[in-house]
Structure formats: C-alpha cells, structure tokens
C-alpha positions as CSV (number, residue, x, y, z in Angstrom):
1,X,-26.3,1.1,22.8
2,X,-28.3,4.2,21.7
3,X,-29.5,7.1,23.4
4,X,-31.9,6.8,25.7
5,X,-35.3,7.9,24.9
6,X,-37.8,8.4,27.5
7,X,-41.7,6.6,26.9
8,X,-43.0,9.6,26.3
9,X,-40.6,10.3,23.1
10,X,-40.1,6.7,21.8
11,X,-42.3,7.5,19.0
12,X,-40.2,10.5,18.1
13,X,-37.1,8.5,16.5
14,X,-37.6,6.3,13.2
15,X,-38.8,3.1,14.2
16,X,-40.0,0.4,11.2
17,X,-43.7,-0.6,10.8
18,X,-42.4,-4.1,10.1
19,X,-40.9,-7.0,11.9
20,X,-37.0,-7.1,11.3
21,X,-36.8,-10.1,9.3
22,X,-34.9,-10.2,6.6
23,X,-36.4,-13.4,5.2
24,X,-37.0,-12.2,1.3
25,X,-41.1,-12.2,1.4
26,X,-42.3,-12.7,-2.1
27,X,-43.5,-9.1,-3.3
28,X,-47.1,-8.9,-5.0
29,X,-46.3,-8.5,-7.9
30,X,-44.4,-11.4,-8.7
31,X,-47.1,-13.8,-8.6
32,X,-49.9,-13.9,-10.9
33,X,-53.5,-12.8,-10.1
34,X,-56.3,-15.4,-10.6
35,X,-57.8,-14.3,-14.1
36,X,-60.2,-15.7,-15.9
37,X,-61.8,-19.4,-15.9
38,X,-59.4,-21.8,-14.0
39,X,-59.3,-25.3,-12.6
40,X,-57.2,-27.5,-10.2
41,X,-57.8,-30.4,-8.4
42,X,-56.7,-29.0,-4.8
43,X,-57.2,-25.8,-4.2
44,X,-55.4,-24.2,-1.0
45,X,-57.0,-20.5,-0.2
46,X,-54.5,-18.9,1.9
47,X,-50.2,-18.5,1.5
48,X,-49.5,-18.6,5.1
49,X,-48.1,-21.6,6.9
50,X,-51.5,-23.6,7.0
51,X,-51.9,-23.3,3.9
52,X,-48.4,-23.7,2.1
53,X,-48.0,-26.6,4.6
54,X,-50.9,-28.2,3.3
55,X,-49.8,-27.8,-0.4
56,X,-46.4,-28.5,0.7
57,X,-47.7,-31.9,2.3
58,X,-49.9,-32.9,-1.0
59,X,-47.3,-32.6,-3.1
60,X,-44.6,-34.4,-0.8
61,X,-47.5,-37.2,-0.8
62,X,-48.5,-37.4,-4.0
63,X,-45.9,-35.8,-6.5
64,X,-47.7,-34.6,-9.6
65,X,-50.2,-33.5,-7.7
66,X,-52.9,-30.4,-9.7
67,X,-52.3,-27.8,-6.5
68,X,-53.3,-24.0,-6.7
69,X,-52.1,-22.0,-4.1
70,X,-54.6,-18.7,-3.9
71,X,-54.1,-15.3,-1.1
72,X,-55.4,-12.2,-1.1
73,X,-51.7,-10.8,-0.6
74,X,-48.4,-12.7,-1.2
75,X,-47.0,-15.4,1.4
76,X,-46.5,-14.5,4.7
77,X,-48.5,-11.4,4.5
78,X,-50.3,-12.2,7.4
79,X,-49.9,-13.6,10.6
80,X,-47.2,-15.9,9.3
81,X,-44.9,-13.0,8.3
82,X,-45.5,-11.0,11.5
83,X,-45.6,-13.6,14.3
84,X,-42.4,-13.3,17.1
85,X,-40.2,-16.6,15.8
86,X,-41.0,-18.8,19.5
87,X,-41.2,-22.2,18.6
88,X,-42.6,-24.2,21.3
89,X,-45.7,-26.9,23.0
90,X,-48.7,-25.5,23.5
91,X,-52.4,-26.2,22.2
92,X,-55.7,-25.3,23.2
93,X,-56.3,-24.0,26.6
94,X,-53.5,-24.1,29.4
95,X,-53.0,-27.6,30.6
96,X,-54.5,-27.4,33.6
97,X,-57.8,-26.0,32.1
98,X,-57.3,-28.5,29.6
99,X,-57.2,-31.2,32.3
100,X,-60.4,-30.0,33.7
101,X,-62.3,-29.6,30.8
102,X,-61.8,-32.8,29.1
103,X,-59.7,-35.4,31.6
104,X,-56.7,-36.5,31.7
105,X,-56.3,-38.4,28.0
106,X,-57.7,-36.0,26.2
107,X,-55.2,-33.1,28.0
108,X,-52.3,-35.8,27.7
109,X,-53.5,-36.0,24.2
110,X,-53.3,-32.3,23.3
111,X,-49.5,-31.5,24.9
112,X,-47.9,-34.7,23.5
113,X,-49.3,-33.5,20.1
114,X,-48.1,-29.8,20.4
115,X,-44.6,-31.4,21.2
116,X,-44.8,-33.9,18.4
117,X,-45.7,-30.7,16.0
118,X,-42.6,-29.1,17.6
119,X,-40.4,-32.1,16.2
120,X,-42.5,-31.7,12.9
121,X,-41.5,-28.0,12.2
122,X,-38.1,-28.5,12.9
123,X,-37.6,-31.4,10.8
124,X,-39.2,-29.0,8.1
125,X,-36.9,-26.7,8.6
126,X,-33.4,-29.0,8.6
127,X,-35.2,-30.2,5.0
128,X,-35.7,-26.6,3.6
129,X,-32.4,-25.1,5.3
130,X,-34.3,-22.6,7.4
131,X,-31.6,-21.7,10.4
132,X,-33.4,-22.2,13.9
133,X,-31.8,-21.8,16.8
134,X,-32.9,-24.6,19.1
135,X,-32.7,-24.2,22.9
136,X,-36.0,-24.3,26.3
137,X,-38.6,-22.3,26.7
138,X,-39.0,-21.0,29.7
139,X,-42.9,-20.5,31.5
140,X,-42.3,-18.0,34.6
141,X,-44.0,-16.3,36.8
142,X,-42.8,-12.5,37.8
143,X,-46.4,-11.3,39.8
144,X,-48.7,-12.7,42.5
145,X,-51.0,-13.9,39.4
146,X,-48.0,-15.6,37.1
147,X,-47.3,-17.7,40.1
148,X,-51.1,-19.0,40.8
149,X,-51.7,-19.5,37.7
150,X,-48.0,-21.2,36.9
151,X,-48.6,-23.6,40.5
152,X,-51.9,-24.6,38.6
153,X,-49.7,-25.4,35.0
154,X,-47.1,-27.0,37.2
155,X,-49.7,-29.3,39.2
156,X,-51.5,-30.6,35.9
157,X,-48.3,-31.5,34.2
158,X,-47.3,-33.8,37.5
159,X,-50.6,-35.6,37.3
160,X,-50.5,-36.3,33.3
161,X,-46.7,-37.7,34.0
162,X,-45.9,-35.0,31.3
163,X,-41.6,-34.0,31.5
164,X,-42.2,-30.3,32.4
165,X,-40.3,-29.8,35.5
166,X,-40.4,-26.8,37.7
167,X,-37.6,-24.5,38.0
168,X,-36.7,-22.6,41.1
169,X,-35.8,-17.9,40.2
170,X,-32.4,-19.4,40.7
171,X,-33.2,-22.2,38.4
172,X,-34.6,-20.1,36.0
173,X,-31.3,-17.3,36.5
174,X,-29.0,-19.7,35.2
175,X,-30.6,-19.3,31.8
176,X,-31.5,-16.0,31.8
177,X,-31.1,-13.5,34.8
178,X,-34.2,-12.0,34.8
179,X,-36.0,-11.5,38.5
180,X,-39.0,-14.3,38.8
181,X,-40.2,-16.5,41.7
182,X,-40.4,-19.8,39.6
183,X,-40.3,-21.3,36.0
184,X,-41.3,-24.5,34.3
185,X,-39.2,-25.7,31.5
186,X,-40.1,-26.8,28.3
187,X,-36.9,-29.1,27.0
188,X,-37.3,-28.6,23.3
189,X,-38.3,-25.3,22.0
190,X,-36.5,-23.1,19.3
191,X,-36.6,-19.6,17.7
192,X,-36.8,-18.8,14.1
193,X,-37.8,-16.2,11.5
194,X,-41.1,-17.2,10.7
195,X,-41.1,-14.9,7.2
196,X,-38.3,-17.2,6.1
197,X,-39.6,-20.5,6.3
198,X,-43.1,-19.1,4.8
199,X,-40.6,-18.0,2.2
200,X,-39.3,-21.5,2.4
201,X,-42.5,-23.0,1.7
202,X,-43.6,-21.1,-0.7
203,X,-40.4,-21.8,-3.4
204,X,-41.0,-25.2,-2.4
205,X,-44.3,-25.5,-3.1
206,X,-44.0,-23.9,-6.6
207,X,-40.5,-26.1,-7.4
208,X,-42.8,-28.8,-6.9
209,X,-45.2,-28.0,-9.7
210,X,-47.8,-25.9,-7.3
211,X,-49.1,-22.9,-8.7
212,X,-48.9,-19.8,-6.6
213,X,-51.5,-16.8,-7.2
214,X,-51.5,-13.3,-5.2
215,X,-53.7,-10.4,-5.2
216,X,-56.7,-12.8,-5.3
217,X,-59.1,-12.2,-2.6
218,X,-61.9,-14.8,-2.5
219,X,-65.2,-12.6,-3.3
220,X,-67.7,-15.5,-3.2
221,X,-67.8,-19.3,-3.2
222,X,-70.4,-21.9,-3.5
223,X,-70.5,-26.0,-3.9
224,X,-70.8,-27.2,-8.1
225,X,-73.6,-29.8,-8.9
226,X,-71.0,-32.1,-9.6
227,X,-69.3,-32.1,-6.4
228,X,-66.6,-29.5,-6.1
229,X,-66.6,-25.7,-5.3
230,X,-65.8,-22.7,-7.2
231,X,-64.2,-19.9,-6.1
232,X,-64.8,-16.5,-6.9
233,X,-62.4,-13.7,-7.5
234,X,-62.6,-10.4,-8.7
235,X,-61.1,-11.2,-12.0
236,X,-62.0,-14.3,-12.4
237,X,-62.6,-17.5,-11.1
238,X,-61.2,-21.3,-10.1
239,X,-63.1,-24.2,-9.8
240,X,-61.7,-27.3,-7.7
241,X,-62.3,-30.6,-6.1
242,X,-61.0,-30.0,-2.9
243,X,-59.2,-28.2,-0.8
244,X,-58.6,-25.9,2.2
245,X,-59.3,-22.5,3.7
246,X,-56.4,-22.0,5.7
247,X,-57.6,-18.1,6.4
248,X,-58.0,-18.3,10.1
249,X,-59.3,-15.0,11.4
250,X,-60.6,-14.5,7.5
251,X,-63.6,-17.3,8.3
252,X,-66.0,-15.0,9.6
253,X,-65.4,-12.3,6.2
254,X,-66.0,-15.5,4.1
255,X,-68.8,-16.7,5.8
256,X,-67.7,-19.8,6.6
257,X,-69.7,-22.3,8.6
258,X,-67.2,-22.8,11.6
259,X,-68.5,-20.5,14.5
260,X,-66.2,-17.8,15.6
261,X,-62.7,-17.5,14.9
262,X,-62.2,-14.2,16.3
263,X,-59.2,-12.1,13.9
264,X,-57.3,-10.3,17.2
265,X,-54.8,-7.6,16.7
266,X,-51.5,-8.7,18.8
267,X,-48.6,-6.4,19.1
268,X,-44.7,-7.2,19.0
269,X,-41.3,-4.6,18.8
270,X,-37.8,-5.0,18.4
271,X,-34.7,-3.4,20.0
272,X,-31.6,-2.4,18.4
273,X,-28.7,-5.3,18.2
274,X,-27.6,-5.5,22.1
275,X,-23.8,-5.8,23.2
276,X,-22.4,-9.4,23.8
277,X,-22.7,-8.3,27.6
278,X,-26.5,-7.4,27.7
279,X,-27.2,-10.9,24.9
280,X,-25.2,-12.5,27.3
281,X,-27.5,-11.9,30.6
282,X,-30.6,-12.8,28.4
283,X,-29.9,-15.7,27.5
284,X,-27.9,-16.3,24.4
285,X,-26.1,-19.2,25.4
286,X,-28.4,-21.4,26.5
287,X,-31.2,-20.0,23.2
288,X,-33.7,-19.7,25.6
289,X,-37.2,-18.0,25.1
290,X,-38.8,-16.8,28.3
291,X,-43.1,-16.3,28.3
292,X,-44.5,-14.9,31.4
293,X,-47.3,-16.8,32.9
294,X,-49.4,-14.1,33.4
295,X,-52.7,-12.8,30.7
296,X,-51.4,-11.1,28.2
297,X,-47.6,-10.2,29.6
298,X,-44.4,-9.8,27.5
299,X,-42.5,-12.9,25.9
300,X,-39.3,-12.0,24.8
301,X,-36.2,-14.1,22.3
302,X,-33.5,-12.9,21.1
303,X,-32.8,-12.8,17.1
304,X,-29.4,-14.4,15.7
305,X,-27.9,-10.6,15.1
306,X,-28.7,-9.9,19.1
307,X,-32.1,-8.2,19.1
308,X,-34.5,-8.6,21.6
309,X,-38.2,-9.3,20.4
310,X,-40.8,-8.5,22.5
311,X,-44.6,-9.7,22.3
312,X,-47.7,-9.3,24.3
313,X,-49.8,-6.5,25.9
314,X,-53.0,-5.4,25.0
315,X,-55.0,-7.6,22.1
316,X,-57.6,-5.4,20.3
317,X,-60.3,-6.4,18.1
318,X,-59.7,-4.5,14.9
319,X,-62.5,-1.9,13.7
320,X,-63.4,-0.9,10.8
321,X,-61.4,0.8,8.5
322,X,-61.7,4.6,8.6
323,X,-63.6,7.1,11.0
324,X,-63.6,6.8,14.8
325,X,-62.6,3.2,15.2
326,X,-59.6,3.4,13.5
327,X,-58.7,6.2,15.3
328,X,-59.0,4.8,18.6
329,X,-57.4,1.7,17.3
330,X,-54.2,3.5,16.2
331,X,-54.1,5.2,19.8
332,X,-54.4,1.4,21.7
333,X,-51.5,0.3,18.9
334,X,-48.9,3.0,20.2
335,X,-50.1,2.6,23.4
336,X,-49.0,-1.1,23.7
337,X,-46.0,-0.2,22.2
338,X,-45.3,2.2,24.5
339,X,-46.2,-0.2,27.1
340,X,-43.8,-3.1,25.5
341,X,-40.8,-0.6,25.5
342,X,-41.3,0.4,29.2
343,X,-41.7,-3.5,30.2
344,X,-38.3,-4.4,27.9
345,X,-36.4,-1.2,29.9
346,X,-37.6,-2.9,33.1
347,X,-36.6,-6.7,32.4
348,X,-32.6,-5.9,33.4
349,X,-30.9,-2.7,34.2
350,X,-28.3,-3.1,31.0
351,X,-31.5,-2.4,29.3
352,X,-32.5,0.6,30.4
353,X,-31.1,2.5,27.3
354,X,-31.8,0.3,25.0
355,X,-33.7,1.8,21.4
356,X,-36.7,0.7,20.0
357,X,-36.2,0.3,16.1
358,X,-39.1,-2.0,14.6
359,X,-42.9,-2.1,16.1
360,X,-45.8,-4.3,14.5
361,X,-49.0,-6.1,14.8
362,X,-50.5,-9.1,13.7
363,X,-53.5,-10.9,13.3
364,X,-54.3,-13.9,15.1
365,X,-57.6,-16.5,15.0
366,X,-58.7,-17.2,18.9
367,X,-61.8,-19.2,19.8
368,X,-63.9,-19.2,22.9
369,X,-62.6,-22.9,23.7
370,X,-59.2,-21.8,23.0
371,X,-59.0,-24.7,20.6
372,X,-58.2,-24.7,17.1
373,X,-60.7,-25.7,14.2
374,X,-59.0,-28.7,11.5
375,X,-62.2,-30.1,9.7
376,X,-64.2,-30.7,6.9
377,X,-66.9,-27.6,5.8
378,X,-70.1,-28.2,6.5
379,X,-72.1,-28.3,2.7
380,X,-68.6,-27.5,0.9
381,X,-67.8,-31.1,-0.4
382,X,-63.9,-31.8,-0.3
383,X,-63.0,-28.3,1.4
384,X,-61.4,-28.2,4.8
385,X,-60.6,-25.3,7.0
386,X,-57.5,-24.3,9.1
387,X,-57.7,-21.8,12.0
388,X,-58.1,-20.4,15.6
389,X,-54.5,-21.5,17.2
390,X,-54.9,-19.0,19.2
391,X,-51.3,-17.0,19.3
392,X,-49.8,-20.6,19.1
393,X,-49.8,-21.0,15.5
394,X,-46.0,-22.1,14.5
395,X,-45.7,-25.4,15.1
396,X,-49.2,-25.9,14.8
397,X,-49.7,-24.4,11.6
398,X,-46.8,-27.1,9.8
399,X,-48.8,-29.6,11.4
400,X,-52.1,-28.7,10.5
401,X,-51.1,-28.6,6.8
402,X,-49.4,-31.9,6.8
403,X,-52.8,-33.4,9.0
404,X,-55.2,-32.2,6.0
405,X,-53.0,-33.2,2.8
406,X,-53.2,-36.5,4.2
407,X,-57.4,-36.2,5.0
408,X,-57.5,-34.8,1.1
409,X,-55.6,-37.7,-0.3
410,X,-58.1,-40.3,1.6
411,X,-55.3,-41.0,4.3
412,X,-57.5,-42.3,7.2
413,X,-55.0,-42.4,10.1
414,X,-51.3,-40.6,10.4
415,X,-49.1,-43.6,10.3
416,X,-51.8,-45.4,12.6
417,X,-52.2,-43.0,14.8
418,X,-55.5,-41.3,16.1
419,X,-56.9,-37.7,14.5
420,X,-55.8,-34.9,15.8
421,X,-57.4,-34.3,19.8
422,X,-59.1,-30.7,17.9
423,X,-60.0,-32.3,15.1
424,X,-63.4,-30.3,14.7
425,X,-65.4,-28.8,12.2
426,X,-66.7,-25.5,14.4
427,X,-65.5,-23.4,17.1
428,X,-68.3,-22.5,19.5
429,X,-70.2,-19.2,18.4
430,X,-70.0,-16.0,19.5
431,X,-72.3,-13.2,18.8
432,X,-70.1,-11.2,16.8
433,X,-71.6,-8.5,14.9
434,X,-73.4,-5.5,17.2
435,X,-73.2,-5.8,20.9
436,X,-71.7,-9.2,20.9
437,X,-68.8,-7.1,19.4
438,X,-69.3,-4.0,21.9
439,X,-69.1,-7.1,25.3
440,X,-65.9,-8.6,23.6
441,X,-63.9,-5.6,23.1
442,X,-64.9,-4.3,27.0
443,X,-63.5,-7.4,28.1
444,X,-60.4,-7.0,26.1
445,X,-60.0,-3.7,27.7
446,X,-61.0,-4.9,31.2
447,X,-58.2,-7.5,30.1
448,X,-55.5,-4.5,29.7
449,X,-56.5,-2.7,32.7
450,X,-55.8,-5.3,34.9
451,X,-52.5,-6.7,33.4
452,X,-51.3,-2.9,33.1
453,X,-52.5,-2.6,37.2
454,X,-50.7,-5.6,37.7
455,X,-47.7,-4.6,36.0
C-alpha cells in the first residue's frame, strides 16, 4: 500500500498539484487566440461545461449554427477540470431549507429538476462515449450535527413525496462499511472524470463547425448600437449577437450585473490505487459515492483504477495574488490537505497507511441564496449568464447549457415544460470589496473551526 507517512510529513513525499485524470485536456497552445476584428452570431465566453454545453446544445439544435467558443485558458481549466467526478441531485439550498423558503412546489420543483439534469448528463455521456460508472449516492451522518441536520433532509423529502428513503448504519454498511448513525439514499447517481467529458465537449463542439479560442481573457465588453455586444480582448476583438457568459465565479472580475457569485477556493486529494480488499470495503461493488451531511465534511468515490478521492474541508476566499494574502492562503491550502489526509486515514482502519499522491483546489461560484443564476443580462441584449451552482455544478452545468441554447434560439418552453425553478437574472448582493470581504472570510473561518472541533 505505501509507507506510512505521518500528517506532519505528508508534504514531504511527491504528491501532484493536479487531479489524477487522465482525460487529455486540450493544451493552450493548440487553440487559437482571439486576434484581430472577429464576428459570430453566438458567442459562448467560457470552455467549461456551461459553456461548451451551451454551444454543444446550439449546434445540436440548429446545425450550421455561427458559434465561437472564447476562455481565458483552454477547456476544463477551471472548475470543470478540477471538480471530484460525483454525479448526483442536488440544487439550491438543502431540501428542507428549500421547503421553508419557498413551499412545497417550488422545493418539489428544484429536486425533480436536479434529478432530471442527472438523467441529462448521462445521456450526454452514453452519446459522447464518456465511461461513468453509475451506482447511489449516499447522504450520511457520522456526528451529532450530520444527524440533525440529515433528520431535517429526511423529514422534507417525506412531505414532498420525493423517493429518498432513509437508510439505517447497517443500511448504509452494506454499501460501504464506513461507521455512521444513518444515510438517505439517492437511487441514481454516478461518478465520472469530469476533465474528460469537458474534453468530450469540446471535440464535439469544434466537429460540429464551433470555433474554439484559448488564451483570450475578456478585457472589456459593452452593448453595439445595433443590438449586439462586443467583446474585448487583449489582441483583439469579437462582436456577436448573442450569447452567454458561462464564467461563474468570473462575474464579479467582469462586472457583470448579477449580484454576487462569490469565486470559493474548494480543496480535493487523491490516494494511491488501493488493494481489491480495501476497494472492496468502500464500496466498489455497489459504485457508491458517500457525502457526509455535515458543513463542509469529506465526500469521498472511488476512481475506476481504485483511488479514493476525497473533497471538502475548509473553503477560502482567494486573495490577491502576491504579498501576505497569498501567503496565508497557501498555509490554509496545505492545511486542508493535511486535514483531508487525516479524515481519509480515519474512514477505515485498511486505510491507515494509505499515501496521498495528487492534492488540488478549485474554484467554485456560491450565492447567498444558494441558488444558481440562468438569465438574461441586464442592458447586454442577447447575452445570458451561467453560474453560482454552488459545489453542485456537474449535472447542472449540462443542463444549464442545453436550458440557454434553447432561450438563444427563441425556444420558449423545454418540450412544454416550465423554466427552470432558478431561472433568474441576479443572485442577491453581497458587499464584496473591503469589509464585506474581511466578514465573509471570518465566517469561512468560524466555518473551519467548528467542523475541525467537530471532527
């Protein structure tokens, strides 16, 4: 298995700065930069899974379609490269805060949709070959605070008549024999590389006549006389009739009007392959995922080659590059880490010499309602934007894309159905720059102290 290595040396062996995908991101340097005067009629800023969803979804609709693809990066550089592979419902707040903030429909609304964009990504993935490994997700509570708050969850989906039964520990043992006091089970989940279907989407999108642009960051944008926007880059510049921002945690660097979508570092590592035995007691058969109910505690799935990904701990709000703030945010990175490896040791005894071998962060887009933003932009004719899933981006994110292709081609309703329950143009707004920014991150820490107390 590895020798064992103490929490106070873990950062002393080679461990990878990266997820351990192996899902062929498109390098920089093979796409083209935006130079020059350019035109298209959509326009999609951002190559994650928003975004290439969204072009992916125009041109399925209208083939032929004039789409640009435009990110500062290459596809999946972002969150979509770096998120943990669990595919499984969940939107907006948890249901039972949903229930109490907006009733019954609307919280009925919101879970049957996160299930239905569930069935939506894998269907994308059987139609671009992406290997997923379907199986439950598992909701359990392992502390005096994952069990109130999973009673809560548990009480909510009884009222809304919603098919998330409880689970006994044993219940929960038979799939995956970790200690815990209770579960609910969520029937169809999966697990997949999320850099590969990016990947995915990205080939299709240019196979399908899409143009694909990298090393672009937007540097300005502003509405035409005649109705469209152009967009601004350092080397040039694209003018289009519509579009999307699908740049998430990005909208506040762009000024866009959509209150605060909050960019949030979140932290994830990976072990070394584990022996059939130890994949065995975690789950493999079965292809479970297991997320603990409580703020901010680890989530674990295993990989197809037998690694066990961890996510969770502390979520920081990044600081500016360079100087002090970096510094300390470097310390809180390793610090979570650290804290990940010593909760992975702890989940079963087969894993208590178990190596580290990849560490990472990403960036997610949270809102103070916990909802996402899908809507038009306010004095931007034809442009949309995409963002604040709030760490529950996966399935979301293919459904988001397919939801505004359709609003861009004049599609009123999905197949007669109603709009999306977030359908929204602005998350609430937070103050965000000077002491709004010094109250957030002291709650993010307060946040840390009390899961790490807890832990």
């Amino acid at each position: 298995m590895g020798e064992r290595h103490s929490p106070d040396d873990l950062f002393d062996v080679p461990v990878a700065p990266a997820p351990p995908w192996r899902g062929g991101r498109p390098e920089d340097h093979q796409l083209p930069s935006v130079r020059g005067l350019l035109s298209a009629d959509f326009t999609v800023v951002g190559a994650g899974l928003a975004g290439l969803s969204t072009a992916y979804h125009l041109l399925r609709y209208a083939p032929g379609a004039d789409v640009a693809v435009v990110d500062a990066g290459h596809p999946a550089a972002g969150a979509s490269g770096h998120g943990t592979g669990l595919l499984g419902p969940r939107a907006g707040p948890p249901v039972d805060r949903a229930l109490r903030r907006h009733g019954p429909d609307a919280a009925r609304r919101m879970h049957r949709a996160s299930e239905d964009a569930v069935a939506g990504a894998l269907e994308l993935c059987r139609v671009l070959d992406v290997p997923v490994r379907t199986g439950e997700q598992l909701v359990v509570a392992r502390s005096p605070e994952g069990l109130a708050r999973l009673s809560g969850q548990a009480a909510a989906y009884r009222a809304l008549g919603l098919d998330v039964p409880s689970l006994s520990a044993a219940g929960v043992r038979e799939r995956i024999d970790v200690p815990c006091q209770a579960g609910l089970l969520h029937r169809h989940a999966a697990t997949l590389d999320p850099a590969l279907l990016t990947a995915a989407l990205a080939g299709a999108c240019a196979a399908g006549g899409a143009r694909l642009y990298g090393r672009s960051p937007v540097v300005g944008h502003h509405a035409t006389g005649s109705g469209g926007t152009r967009l601004l880059f350092p080397r040039g510049e694209l003018r289009t009739r519509a579009g999307v921002f699908a740049v998430n945690g990005g909208a506040g660097a762009l000024g866009l009007p959509v209150g605060t979508v909050a960019p949030l570092e979140v932290h994830a590592i990976a072990t070394e392959p584990l022996k059939p035995a130890v994949r065995e007691v975690l789950g493999e058969a079965s292809g479970a995922a297991l997320v603990d109910a409580a703020r901010l505690a680890p989530y674990f799935r295993l990989t197809p080659e037998g690694r066990l990904v961890l996510g969770g701990g502390r979520a920081s709000l990044p600081g500016a590059p360079g100087g002090a703030g970096e510094r300390r945010d470097d310390r809180a990175r390793h610090a979570t880490w650290q804290w990940l490896a010593e909760r992975m040791r702890a989940l079963h005894p087969l894993l208590a010499d178990t190596a580290v071998t990849h560490r990472w962060t990403g960036r997610i887009g949270v809102t103070l309602d916990d909802l996402p933003v899908v809507g038009p932009l306010a004095q931007s004719p034809g442009m949309w934007f995409v963002g604040g899933c709030c760490g529950h981006g996966l399935a979301l994110s293919v459904a988001h894309g397919g939801y505004v292709a359709r609003q861009l081609l004049g599609f009123r309703e999905v197949d007669g159905g109603p709009a999306l329950p977030w359908h929204r143009s602005a998350a609430p707004r937070l103050p965000f720059g000077g002491a709004g920014r010094v109250v957030l991150r002291r709650h993010l820490d307060r946040l840390d102290r009390r899961v790490r107390s807890a832990a």
